[in-house]
Wavefront OBJ file of the C-alpha trace (Angstrom):
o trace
v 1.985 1.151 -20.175
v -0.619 1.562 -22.861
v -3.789 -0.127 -24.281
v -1.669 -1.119 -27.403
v 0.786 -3.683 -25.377
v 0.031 -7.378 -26.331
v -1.907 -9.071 -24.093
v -1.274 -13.013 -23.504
v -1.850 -14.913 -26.229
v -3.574 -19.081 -25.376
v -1.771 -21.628 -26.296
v -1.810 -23.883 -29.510
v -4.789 -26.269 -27.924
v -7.074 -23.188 -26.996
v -7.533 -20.845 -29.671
v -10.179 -18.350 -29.049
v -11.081 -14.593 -29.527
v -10.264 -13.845 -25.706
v -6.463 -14.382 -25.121
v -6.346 -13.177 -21.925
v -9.185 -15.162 -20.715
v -7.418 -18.063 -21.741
v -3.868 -17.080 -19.780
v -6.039 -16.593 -16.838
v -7.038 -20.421 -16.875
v -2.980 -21.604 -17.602
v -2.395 -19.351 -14.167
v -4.534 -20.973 -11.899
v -3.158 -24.025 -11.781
v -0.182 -22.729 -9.576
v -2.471 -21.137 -6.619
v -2.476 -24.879 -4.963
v 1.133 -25.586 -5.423
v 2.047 -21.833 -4.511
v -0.082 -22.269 -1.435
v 1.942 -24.955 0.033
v 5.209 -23.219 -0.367
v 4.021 -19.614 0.839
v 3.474 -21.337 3.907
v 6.059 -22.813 4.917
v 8.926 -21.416 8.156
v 6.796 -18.598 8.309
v 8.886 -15.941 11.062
v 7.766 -12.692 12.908
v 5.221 -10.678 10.994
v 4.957 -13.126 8.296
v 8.073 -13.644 6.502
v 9.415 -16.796 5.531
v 12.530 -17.283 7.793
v 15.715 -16.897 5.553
v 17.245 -20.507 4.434
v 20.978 -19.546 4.199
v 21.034 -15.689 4.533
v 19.073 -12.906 3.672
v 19.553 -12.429 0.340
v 20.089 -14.255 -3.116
v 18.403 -14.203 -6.722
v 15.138 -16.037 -7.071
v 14.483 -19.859 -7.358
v 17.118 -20.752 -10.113
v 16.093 -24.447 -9.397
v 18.119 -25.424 -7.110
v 15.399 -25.541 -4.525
v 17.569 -23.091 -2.210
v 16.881 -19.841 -3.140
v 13.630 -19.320 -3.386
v 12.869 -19.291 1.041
v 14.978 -15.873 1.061
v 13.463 -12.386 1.316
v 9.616 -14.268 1.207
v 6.730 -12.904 2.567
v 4.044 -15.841 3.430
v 1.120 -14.631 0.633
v -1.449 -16.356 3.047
v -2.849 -15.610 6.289
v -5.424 -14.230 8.036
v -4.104 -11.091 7.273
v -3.157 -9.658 3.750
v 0.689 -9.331 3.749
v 1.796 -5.549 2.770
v -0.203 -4.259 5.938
v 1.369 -5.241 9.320
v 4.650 -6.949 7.256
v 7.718 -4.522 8.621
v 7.515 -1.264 5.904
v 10.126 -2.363 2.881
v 11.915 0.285 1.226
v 10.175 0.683 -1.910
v 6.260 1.004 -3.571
v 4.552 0.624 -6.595
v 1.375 1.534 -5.489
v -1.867 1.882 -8.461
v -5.675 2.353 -9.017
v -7.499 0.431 -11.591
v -11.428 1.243 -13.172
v -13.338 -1.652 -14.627
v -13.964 -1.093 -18.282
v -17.399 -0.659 -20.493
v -18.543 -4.019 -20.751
v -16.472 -5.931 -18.466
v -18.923 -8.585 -16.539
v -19.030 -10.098 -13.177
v -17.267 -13.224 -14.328
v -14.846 -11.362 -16.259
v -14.292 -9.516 -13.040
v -14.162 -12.946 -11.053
v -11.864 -14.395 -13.647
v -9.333 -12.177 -13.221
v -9.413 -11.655 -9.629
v -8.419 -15.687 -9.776
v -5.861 -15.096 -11.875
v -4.680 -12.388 -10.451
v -4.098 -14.737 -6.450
v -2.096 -16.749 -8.539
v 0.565 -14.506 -10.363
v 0.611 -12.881 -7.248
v 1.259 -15.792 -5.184
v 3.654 -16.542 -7.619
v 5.898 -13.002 -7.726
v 6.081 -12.728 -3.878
v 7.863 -15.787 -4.353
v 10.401 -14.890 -6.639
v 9.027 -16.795 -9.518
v 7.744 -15.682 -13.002
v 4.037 -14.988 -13.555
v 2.919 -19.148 -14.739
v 2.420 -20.351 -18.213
v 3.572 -21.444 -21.342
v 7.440 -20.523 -20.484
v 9.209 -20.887 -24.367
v 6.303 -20.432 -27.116
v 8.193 -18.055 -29.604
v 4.233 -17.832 -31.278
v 3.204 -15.693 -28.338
v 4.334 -13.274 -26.047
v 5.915 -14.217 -22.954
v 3.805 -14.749 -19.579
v 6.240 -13.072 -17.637
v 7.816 -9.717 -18.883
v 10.907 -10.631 -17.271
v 12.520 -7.757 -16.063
v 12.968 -9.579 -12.579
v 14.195 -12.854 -13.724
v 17.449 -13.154 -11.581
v 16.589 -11.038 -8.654
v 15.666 -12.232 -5.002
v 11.709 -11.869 -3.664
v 12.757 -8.577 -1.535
v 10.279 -9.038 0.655
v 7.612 -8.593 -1.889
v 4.042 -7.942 -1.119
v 0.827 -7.567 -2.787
v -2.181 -5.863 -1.282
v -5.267 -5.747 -2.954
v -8.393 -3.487 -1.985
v -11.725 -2.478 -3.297
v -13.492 1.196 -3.818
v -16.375 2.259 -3.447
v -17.374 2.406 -6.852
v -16.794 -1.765 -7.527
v -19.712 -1.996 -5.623
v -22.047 -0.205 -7.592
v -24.868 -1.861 -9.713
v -22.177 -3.231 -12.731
v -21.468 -6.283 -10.977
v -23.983 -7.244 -8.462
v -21.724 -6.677 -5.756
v -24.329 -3.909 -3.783
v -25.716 -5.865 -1.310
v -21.561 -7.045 -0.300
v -20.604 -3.497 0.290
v -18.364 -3.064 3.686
v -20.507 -0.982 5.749
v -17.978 2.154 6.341
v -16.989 2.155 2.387
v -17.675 5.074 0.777
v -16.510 7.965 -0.762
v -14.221 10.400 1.552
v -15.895 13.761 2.404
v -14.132 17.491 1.072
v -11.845 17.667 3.403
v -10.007 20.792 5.023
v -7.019 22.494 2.573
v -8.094 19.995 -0.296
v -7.116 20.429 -4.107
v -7.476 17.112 -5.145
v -6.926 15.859 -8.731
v -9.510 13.612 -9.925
v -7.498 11.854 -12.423
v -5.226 10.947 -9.263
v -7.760 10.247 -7.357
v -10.338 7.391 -6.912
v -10.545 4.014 -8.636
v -12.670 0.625 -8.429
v -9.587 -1.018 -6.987
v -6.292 -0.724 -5.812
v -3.244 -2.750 -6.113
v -0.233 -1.950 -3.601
v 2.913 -3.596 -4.176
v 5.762 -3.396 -1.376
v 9.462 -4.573 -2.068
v 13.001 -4.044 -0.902
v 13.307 -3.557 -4.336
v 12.006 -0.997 -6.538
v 12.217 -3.174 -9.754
v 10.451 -6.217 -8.269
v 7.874 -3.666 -7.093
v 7.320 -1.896 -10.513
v 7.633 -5.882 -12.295
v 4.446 -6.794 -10.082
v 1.817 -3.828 -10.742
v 3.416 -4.408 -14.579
v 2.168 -8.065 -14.668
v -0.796 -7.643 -13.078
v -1.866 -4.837 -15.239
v -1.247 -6.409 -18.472
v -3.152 -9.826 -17.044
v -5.881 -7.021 -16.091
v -6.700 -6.111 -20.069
v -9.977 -6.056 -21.270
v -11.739 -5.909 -17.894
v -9.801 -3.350 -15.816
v -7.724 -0.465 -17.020
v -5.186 1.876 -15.497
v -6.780 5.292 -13.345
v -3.655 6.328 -11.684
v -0.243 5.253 -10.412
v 2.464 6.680 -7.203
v 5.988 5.309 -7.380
v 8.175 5.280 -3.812
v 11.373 5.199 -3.167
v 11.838 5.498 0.634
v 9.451 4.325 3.635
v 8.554 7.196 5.469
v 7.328 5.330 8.580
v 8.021 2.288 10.829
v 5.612 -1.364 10.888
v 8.390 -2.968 13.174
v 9.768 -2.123 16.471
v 13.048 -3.393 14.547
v 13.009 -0.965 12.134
v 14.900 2.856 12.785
v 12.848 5.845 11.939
v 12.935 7.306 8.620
v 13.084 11.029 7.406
v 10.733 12.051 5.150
v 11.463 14.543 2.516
v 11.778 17.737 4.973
v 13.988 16.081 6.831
v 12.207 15.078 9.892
v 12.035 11.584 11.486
v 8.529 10.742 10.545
v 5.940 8.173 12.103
v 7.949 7.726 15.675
v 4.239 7.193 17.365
v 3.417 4.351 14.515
v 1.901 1.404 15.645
v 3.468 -1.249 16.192
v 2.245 -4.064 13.402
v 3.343 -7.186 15.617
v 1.097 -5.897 18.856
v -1.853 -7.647 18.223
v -3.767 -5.480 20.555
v -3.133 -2.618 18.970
v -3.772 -3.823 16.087
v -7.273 -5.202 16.428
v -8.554 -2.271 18.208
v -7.566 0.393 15.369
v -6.702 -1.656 11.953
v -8.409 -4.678 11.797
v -12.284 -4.793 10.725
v -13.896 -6.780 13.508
v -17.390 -8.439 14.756
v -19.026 -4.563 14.340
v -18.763 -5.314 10.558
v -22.526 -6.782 9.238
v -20.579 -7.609 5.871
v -18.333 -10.964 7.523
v -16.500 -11.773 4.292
v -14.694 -8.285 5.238
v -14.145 -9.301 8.674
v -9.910 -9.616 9.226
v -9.614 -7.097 6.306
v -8.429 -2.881 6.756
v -9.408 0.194 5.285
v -6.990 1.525 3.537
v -6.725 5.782 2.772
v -4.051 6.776 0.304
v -3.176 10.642 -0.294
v -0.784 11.884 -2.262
v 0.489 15.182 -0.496
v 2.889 17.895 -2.276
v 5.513 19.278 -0.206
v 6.825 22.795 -0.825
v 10.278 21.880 -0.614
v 11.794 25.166 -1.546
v 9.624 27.404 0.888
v 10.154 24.683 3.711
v 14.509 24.891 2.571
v 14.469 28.831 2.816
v 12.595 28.663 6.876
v 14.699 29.009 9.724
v 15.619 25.750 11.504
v 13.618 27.204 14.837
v 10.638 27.633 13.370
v 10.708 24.004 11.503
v 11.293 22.400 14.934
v 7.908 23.943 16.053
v 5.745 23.341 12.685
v 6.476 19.712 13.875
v 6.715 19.754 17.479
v 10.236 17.699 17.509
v 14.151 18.360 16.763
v 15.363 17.914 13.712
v 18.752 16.390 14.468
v 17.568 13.624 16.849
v 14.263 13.580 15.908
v 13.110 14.285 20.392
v 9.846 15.981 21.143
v 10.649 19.440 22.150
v 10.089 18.540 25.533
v 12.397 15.506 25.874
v 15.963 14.765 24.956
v 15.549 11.104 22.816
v 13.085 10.772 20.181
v 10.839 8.016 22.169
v 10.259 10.327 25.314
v 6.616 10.905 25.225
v 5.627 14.331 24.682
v 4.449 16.805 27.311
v 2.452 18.378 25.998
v 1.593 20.447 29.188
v 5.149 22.256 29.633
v 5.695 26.072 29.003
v 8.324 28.282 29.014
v 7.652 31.603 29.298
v 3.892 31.286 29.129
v 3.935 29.504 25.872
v 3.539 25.889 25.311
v 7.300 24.483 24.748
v 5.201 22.522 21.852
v 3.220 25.111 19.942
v -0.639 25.054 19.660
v -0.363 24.311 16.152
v 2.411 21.571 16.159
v 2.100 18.483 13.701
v 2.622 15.956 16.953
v 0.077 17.903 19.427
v -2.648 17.607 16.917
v -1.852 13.934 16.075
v -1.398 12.929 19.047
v -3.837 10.083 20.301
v -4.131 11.473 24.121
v -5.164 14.713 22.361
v -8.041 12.724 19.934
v -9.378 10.387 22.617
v -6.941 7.973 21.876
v -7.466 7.483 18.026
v -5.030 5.777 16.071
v -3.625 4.658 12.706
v -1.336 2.499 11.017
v 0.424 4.741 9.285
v 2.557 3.237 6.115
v 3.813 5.960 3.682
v 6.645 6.692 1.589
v 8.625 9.949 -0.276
v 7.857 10.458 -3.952
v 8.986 12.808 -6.508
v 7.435 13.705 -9.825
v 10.549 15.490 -10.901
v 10.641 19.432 -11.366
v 7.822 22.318 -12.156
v 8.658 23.573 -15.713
v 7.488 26.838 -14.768
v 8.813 27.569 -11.545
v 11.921 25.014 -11.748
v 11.030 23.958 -8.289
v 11.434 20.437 -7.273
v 7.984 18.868 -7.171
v 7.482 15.554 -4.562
v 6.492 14.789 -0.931
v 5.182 12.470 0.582
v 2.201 9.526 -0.559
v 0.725 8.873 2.371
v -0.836 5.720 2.522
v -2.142 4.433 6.217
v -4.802 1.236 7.254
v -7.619 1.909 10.051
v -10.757 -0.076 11.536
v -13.044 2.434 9.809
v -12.250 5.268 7.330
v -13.666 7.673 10.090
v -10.472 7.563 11.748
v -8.198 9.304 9.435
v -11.553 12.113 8.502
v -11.498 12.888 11.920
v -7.594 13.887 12.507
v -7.846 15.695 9.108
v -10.867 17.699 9.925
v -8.363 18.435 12.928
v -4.957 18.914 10.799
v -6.167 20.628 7.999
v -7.225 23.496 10.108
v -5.096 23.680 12.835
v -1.414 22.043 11.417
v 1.169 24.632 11.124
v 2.339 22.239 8.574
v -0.127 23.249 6.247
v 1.924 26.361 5.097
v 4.098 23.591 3.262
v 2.063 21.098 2.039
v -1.252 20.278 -0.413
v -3.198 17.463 -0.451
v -3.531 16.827 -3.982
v -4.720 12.813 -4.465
v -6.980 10.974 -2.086
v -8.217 7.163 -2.600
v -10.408 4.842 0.072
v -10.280 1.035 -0.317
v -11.504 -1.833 1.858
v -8.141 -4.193 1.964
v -9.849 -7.683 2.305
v -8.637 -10.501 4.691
v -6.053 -12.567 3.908
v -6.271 -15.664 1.747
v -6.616 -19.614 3.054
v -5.339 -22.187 1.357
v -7.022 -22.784 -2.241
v -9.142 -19.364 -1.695
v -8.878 -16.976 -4.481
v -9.652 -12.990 -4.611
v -12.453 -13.620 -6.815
v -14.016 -16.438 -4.952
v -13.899 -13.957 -1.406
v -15.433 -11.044 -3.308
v -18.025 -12.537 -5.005
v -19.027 -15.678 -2.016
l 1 2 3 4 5 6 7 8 9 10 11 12 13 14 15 16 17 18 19 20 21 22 23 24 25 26 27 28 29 30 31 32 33 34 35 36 37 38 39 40 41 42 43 44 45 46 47 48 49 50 51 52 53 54 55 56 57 58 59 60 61 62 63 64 65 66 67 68 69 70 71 72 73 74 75 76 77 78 79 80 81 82 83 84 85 86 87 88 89 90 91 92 93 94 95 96 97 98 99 100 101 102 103 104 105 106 107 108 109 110 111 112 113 114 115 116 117 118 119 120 121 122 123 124 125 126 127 128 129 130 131 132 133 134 135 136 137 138 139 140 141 142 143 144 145 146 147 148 149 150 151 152 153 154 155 156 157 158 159 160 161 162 163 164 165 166 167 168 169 170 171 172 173 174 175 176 177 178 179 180 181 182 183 184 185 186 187 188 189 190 191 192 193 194 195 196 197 198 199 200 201 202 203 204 205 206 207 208 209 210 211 212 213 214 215 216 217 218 219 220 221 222 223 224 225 226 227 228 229 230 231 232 233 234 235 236 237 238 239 240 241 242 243 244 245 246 247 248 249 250 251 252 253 254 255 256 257 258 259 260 261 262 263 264 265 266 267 268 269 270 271 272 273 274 275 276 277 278 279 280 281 282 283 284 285 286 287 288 289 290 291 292 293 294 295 296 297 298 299 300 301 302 303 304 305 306 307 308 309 310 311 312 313 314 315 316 317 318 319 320 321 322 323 324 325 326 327 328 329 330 331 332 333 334 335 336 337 338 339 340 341 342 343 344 345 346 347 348 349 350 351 352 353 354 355 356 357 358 359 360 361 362 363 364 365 366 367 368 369 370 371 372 373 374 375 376 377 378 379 380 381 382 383 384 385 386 387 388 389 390 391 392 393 394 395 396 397 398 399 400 401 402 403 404 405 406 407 408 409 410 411 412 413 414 415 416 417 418 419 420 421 422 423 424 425 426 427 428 429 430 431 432 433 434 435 436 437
């Protein structure tokens, strides 16, 4: 994706310099009539209950396929947060460009709710469908394929609310820039960004076809910073769901919290009353990090010693100290005067009876960027994305884990991002009506 692809060109009764301006309007029409369907049979952690099975191509227009593999786009809570962890992410960072203004910002924040809206349920982007004069509102490459569950989460950085669009005096109180962290060698050019768009699907096409459509509805006022594709969940939203591996082979996010316990949820994810800003109120922080696993060090280590960098078995995924992998660690046992899980174990120092009871939604997933041309070592790990009350909560267990984490030997932290995830949408709200009040 360039700066050269066409942009959306207005139809034959509104010719003007700004084309894209112009396909923002033709969107919003749909938000209302999008609104009313998103909401409709909505099941256990907001997806649409499944009208005749679980999967199927989009709405062909038949009425009936359309309900399956929907996630409800409105609700108190953005979907893509609590919703059980799909399979697949497209996850990317915008910057607002020279000259860009607050309505151009506002405009396409509206437009954006409604091609949103519209992808999560398994429709094309709206428009002008058939004008052979201009390009087509909808790339197309999922025409034919079934929602999968797609979700869209939007969130703001701490750089939106600078003085370019009068947003200062809106700024979520705990929004700002992460501190230098322990064991950091972060990338600038992957980190960062004024916003970020995270797009969740069962799917990886449908998840790519979404950040696509949103980008190219996003030229002349926001462009591109940086992008993470990934291809397997590397933790659990659902007590539903089984534990995944991540890419050293470990069963990864067992602890999680559980995104249907309300409780849980409102005492570490949500942003609550202690928020002065309340249009933020309902929303998450959100802290990406894009961490580099080194796969072929980790491959060459005995299996004894990987058991105790993470405090667990490999093969069933059991604390050290237990025999299935929910036991709950003890994390006072020794054998021969040494703790049965090390000092310097992954769970131990993670572990919210060890950090006052401090938790986080954890909601990751494996990524690769292929292999090193000078070392011919495979080069991925793991993008770690995860959704807290206040960014404080993930600086504090890495001011703890990047000193202390045996792990460390294997892994570098090279991308970081912060973003305030806003509150869902009601009915005939917009993105750029919420940000700007």
């Amino acid at each position: 994706m360039t700066d050269s692809t066409p942009d959306i060109t207005p139809g034959p009764d509104e010719r003007r310099p700004e084309p894209a301006a112009v396909s923002r309007r033709r969107l919003l029409g749909a938000v209302g009539a999008g609104a009313a369907v998103a909401g409709a049979a909505v099941g256990v952690g907001g997806t649409v209950l499944a009208r005749g099975g679980s999967s199927g191509s989009a709405d062909d227009g038949s009425g009936g396929a359309a309900g399956r593999q929907v996630v409800a786009f409105r609700d108190s809570h953005q979907a893509g947060i609590s919703t059980p962890a799909q399979d697949r992410l497209c996850f990317a960072t915008f910057d607002a460009v020279s000259g860009a203004t607050r309505a151009d910002l506002a405009d396409l924040l509206s437009t954006w709710t409604a091609a949103a809206e519209a992808m999560t349920l398994g429709k094309p982007v709206p428009g002008d469908a058939g004008d052979l004069n201009t390009p087509p509102d909808d790339t197309g490459e999922a025409t034919g394929l079934a929602p999968g569950n797609l979700t869209i989460t939007i969130g703001y950085g701490p750089s939106l609310f600078d003085g370019r669009f009068g947003l200062a005096a809106r700024r979520p109180s705990a929004l700002k820039a992460l501190p230098q962290l322990p064991k950091d060698n972060l990338d600038p050019a992957g980190s960062g960004g004024d916003l970020c768009v995270q797009a969740c699907a069962d799917d990886p096409q449908v998840a790519f076809h979404a950040v696509r459509n949103l980008r190219r509805l996003a030229f002349g006022t926001l462009a591109p910073r940086w992008m993470e594709l990934g291809f397997g969940r590397t933790s659990s939203t659902s007590p539903q769901q089984a534990t995944p591996r991540n890419l050293l082979g470990f069963k990864d996010g067992t602890r999680n919290i559980d995104g249907t316990d309300a409780s849980m949820m409102a005492q570490h994810v949500w942003i609550g009353d202690e928020e002065p800003q309340r249009w933020a109120r309902g929303g998450s922080y959100l802290v990406s990090r894009k961490i580099r696993m080194r796969m072929e060090q980790w491959d060459r280590d005995r299996l004894g010693d990987q058991q105790d960098v993470f405090g667990r078995f490999k093969s069933s995924g059991a604390p050290l100290t237990g025999k299935t992998e929910f036991d709950t660690p003890d994390f006072h046992a020794k054998s021969g005067g040494q703790y049965v899980i090390p000092a310097d174990a992954h769970i131990r120092l993670a572990a919210h009876e060890n950090n006052n009871g401090l938790r986080i939604l954890r909601r990751g997933y494996s990524y690769t960027d292929g292999i090193d041309p000078e070392t011919g070592d495979l080069m991925g790990g793991l993008f770690f994305v995860a959704f807290m009350k206040s960014p404080e909560q993930f600086i504090t267990l890495q001011r703890i884990l990047g000193v202390h984490d045996a792990l460390n030997e294997y892994i570098q932290h090279v991308g970081s991002g912060v973003f305030m995830a806003p509150p869902g949408l009601a009915a005939g709200q917009d993105w750029g009506g919420q940000l700007f009040g």
